[in-house]
C-alpha positions as CSV (number, residue, x, y, z in Angstrom):
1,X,-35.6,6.9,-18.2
2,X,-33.8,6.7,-15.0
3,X,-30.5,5.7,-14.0
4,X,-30.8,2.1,-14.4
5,X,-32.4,1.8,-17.2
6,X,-29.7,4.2,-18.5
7,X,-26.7,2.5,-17.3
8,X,-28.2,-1.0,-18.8
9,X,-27.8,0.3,-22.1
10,X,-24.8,2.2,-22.0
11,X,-21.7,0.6,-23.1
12,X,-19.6,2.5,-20.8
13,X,-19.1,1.2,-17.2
14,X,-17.5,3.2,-14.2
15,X,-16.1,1.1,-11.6
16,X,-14.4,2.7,-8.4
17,X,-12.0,0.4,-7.1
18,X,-10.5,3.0,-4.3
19,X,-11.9,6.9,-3.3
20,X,-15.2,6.1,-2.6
21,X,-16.0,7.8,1.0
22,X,-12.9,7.3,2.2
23,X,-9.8,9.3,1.9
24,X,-7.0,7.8,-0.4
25,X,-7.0,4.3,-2.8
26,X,-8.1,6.4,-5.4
27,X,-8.4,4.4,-8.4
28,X,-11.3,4.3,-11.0
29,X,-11.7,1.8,-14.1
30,X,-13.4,3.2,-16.9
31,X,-14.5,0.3,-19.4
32,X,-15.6,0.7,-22.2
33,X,-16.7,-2.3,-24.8
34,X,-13.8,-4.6,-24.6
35,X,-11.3,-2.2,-23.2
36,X,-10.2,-0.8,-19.7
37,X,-8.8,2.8,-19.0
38,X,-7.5,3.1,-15.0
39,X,-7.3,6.9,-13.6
40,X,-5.0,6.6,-10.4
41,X,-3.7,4.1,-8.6
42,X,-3.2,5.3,-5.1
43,X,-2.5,3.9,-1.5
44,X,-4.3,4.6,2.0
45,X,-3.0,4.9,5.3
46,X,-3.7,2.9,8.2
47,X,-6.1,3.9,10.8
48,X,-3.9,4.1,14.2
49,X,-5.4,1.0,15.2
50,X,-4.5,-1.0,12.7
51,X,-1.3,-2.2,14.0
52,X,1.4,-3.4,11.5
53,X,-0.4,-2.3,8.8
54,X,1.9,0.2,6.9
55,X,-0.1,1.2,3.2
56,X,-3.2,-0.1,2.0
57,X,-3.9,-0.3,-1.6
58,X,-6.7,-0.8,-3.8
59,X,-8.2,-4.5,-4.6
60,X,-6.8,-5.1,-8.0
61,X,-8.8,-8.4,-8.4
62,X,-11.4,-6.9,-11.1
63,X,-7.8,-6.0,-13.1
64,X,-6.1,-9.4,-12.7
65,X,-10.0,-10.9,-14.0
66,X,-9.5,-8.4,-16.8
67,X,-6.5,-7.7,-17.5
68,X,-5.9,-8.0,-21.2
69,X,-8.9,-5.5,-21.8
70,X,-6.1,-2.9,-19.5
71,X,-5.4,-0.2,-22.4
72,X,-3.3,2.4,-19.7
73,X,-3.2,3.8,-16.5
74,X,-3.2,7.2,-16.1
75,X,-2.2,9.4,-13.3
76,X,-4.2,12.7,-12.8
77,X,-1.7,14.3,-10.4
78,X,1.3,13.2,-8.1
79,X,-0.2,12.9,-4.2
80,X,0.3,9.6,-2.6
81,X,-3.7,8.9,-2.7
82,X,-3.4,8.7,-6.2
83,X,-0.1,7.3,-7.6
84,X,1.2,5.5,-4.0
85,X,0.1,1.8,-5.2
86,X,1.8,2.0,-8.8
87,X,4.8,-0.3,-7.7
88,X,2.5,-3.1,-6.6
89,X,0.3,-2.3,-9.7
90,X,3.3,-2.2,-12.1
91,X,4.5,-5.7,-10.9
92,X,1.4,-7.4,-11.9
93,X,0.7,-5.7,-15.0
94,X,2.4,-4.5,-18.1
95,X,0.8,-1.4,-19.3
96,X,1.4,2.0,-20.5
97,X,1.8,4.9,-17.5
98,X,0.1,8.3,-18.4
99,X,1.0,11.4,-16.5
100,X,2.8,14.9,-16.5
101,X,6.4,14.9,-16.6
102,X,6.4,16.6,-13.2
103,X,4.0,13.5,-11.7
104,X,6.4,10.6,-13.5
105,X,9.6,12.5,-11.5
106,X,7.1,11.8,-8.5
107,X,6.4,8.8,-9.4
């Protein structure tokens, strides 16, 4: 079986939304049946030509499609590529925030 045929019959989809070859955004939706799990919500930074541009988060358009499957977000650790776009997450959506004590005084 190869990955295709694997990922076809597995009830448990992975879907980057932010992190993927690039440095910040991290942000991953785990989904499983009729529920979504979100590890990290982070922001990017601007590339010097990108003038005016101060953060760039991940596109939360796959949550807002989904969003009473969301279950939790949960926050591995307390860097701003993984927890810097939680206040323009946490104004769309209403959902439990996991993380360490130390990361929520971060946060």
């Amino acid at each position: 079986m190869d990955a295709n045929e694997a990922s076809k019959e597995s009830p448990l989809r992975v879907i980057p939304l932010g992190g993927m070859h690039e440095v910040g955004k991290n942000m991953t939706v785990f989904e499983y049946e009729d529920e979504i799990v979100i590890v990290d919500c982070g922001m990017g930074f601007p590339d010097n030509d990108m003038l005016g541009v101060d953060v760039i988060i991940p596109d939360f358009t796959y949550l807002r499609e989904n969003r009473d499957k969301i279950k939790g977000l949960f926050i591995t650790h307390g860097h701003e590529d993984h927890i810097g776009a939680i206040p323009w997450f946490i104004d769309e959506f209403d959902v439990p925030v996991y993380a360490t004590p130390l990361t929520k005084r971060l946060i």
